[in-house]
N, C-alpha and C positions, 0 to 999 in steps of 0.2 A: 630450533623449533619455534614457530611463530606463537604469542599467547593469545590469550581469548580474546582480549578487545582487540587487537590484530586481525584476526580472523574476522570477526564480527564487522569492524568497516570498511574489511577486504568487500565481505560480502554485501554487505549495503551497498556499497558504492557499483559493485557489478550489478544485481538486481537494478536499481534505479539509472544505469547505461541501459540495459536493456527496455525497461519503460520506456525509457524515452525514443526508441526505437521500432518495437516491436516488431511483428514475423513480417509486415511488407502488404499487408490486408488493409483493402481499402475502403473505406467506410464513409455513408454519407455523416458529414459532422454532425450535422443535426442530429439524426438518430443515434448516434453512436452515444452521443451527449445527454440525450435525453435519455436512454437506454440506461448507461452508465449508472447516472444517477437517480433513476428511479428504483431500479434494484438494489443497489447500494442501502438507501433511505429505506426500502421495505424491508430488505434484510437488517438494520440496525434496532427497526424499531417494532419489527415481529416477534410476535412471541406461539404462534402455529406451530408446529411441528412437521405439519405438513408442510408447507411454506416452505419453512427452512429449508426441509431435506430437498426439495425441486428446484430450487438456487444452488444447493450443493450440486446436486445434477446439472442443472443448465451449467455450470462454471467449467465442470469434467469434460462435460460433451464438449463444450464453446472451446476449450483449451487443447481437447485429444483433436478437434477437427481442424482448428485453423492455426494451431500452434504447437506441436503435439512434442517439437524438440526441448521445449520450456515447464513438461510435466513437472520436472523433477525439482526447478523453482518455483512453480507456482505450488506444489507440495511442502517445500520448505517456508515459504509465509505462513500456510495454514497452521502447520505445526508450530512454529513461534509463537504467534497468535494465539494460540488455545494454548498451549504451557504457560505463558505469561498470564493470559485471563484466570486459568486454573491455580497458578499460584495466589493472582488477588484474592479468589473468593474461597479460598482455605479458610481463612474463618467463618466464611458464612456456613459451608460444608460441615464442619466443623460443630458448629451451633447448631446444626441443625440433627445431626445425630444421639446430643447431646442430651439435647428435649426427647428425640425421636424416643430414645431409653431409658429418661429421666434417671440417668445417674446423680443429676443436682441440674437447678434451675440456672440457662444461661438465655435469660431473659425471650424479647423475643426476636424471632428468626424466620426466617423462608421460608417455602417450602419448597417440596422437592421439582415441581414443575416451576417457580420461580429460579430459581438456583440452575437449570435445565436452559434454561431461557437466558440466563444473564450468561451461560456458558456460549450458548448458541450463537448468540447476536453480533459481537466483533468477529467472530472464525468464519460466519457466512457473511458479511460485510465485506471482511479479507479479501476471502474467495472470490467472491463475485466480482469486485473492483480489479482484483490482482490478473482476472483472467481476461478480463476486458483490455484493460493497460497493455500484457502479453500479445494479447492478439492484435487490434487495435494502433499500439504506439501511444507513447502520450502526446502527441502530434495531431494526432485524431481529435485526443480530448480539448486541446488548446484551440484548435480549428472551430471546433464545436462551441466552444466559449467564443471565440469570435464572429460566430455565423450569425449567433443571438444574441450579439450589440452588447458583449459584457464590458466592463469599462476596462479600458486600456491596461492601466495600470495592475489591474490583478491579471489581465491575461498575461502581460510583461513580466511582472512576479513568478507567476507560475511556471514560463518558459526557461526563463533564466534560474530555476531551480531545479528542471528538470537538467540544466546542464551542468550547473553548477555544482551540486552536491557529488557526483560520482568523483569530480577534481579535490574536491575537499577531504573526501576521506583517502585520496589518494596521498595526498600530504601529509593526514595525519600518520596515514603509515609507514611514512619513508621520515618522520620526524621522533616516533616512537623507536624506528628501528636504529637509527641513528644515536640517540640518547641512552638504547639500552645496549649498543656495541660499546659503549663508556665504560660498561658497569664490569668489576671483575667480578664483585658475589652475588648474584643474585636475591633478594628477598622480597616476601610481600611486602612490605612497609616501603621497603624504594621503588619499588614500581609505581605504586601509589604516586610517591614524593614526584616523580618522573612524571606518568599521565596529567597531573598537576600544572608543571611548566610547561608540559606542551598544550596545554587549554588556552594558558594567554597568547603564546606565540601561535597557535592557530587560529584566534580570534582576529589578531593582526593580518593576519596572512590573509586571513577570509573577505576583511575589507578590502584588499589590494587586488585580490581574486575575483571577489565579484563586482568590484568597478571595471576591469576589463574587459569582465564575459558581458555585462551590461553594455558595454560600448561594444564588442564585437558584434553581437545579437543586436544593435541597431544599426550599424552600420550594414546589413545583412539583410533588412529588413525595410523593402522599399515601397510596403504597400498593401490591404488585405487583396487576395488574388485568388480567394474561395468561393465567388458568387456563384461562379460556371460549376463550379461542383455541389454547392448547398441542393441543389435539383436534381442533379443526377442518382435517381433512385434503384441500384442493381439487385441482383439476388441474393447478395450477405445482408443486403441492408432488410429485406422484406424475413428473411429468417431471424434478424433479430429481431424485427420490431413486431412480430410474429409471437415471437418467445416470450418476449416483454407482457405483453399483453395479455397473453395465455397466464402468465403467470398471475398477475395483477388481479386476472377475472377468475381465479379459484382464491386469489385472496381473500376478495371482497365477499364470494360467493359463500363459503365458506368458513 
């Protein structure tokens, strides 16, 4: 039976193959880029309610319409995301009950629509990004960074992370699994010991790893060849930049 960090960058590494894929939708860079990251940015740093829940929305529709076999991961981000956030702000929760009943003073605290807010902001951030990447491809996103003159070097970065990380936690699982076929007793304390050694030796591994995908990925790479398409304006691209906008102008509006 595989353990939890096993499982866990099983799953990361499949999620981010799939990013860097996506359902095969073709999108102008531009818009997809500017799309992308403009909801992303009003999702992190909204605090609406309204808002929110119509990012929630657009991300469902955006994901059931043009990506609709990938629900079931773009559900699983959400859910991480908001358990992890909800564990950080347990004590604010917390504090705030606290006061709400004045069982004893714990200083001061949030309230309930701040707390509501700090909930909200990475799960709809998630969302939104996670369903774009899904649909999209991170290929889209990279395109779209290179359409708008981003400097080499970070668009380089970013490519070569989009390929590289799925290969890295592939090795950390076949070096974890490895290490723990060693072990005849099993205990928490050796696991630990174990995840431990294989940290350095995937460190190692990681610079030998991504010096080559860096050299494949240039060797690969004879040129930007996105002009002819930066223009090509179709019907995904006017429904989102449709969405976008819609969205932005009840932002502002309200």
């Amino acid at each position: 039976m595989k353990g939890l960090t096993e499982r866990f960058l099983e799953e990361v590494g499949e999620d981010l193959a799939f990013f860097n894929t996506g359902a095969g939708n073709t999108f102008n860079p531009i818009i997809f880029l500017v799309s992308t990251l403009a909801l992303t940015v009003l999702a992190s740093f909204n605090s609406k309610t309204l808002v929110s829940l119509l990012i929630i929305l657009f991300s469902f529709t955006f994901i059931i319409v043009f990506n609709p076999s990938s629900f079931k991961l773009w559900l699983k981000v959400i859910l991480f995301t908001f358990t992890w956030t909800l564990l950080v702000s347990l004590p604010l929760i917390a504090s705030y009950w606290v006061n709400q009943f004045r069982w004893f003073s714990a200083g001061e605290h949030l309230s309930s629509t701040e707390i509501k807010s700090f909930l909200m902001k990475p799960t709809t951030a998630s969302a939104v990004f996670t369903s774009m990447l899904l649909a999209g491809g991170g290929g889209s996103f990279i395109m779209g960074l290179s359409a708008v003159k981003a400097p080499k070097e970070i668009v380089r970065a970013l490519s070569s992370t989009l390929v590289f990380i799925p290969i890295l936690t592939k090795d950390a699982c076949r070096m974890l699994a490895a290490r723990e076929a060693r072990i005849i007793k099993k205990s928490v304390p050796l696991s630990w010991k174990i995840l431990s050694t294989v940290v350095g030796d995937l460190i190692l591994r990681g610079f030998e790893r991504a010096e080559r995908i860096n050299r494949a990925v240039s060797a690969r790479t004879f040129g930007d060849n996105i002009e002819g398409q930066v223009l090509n304006v179709g019907a995904l691209d006017a429904i989102l930049l449709l969405s976008t906008t819609l969205i932005l102008t009840i932002y502002f509006i309200f």
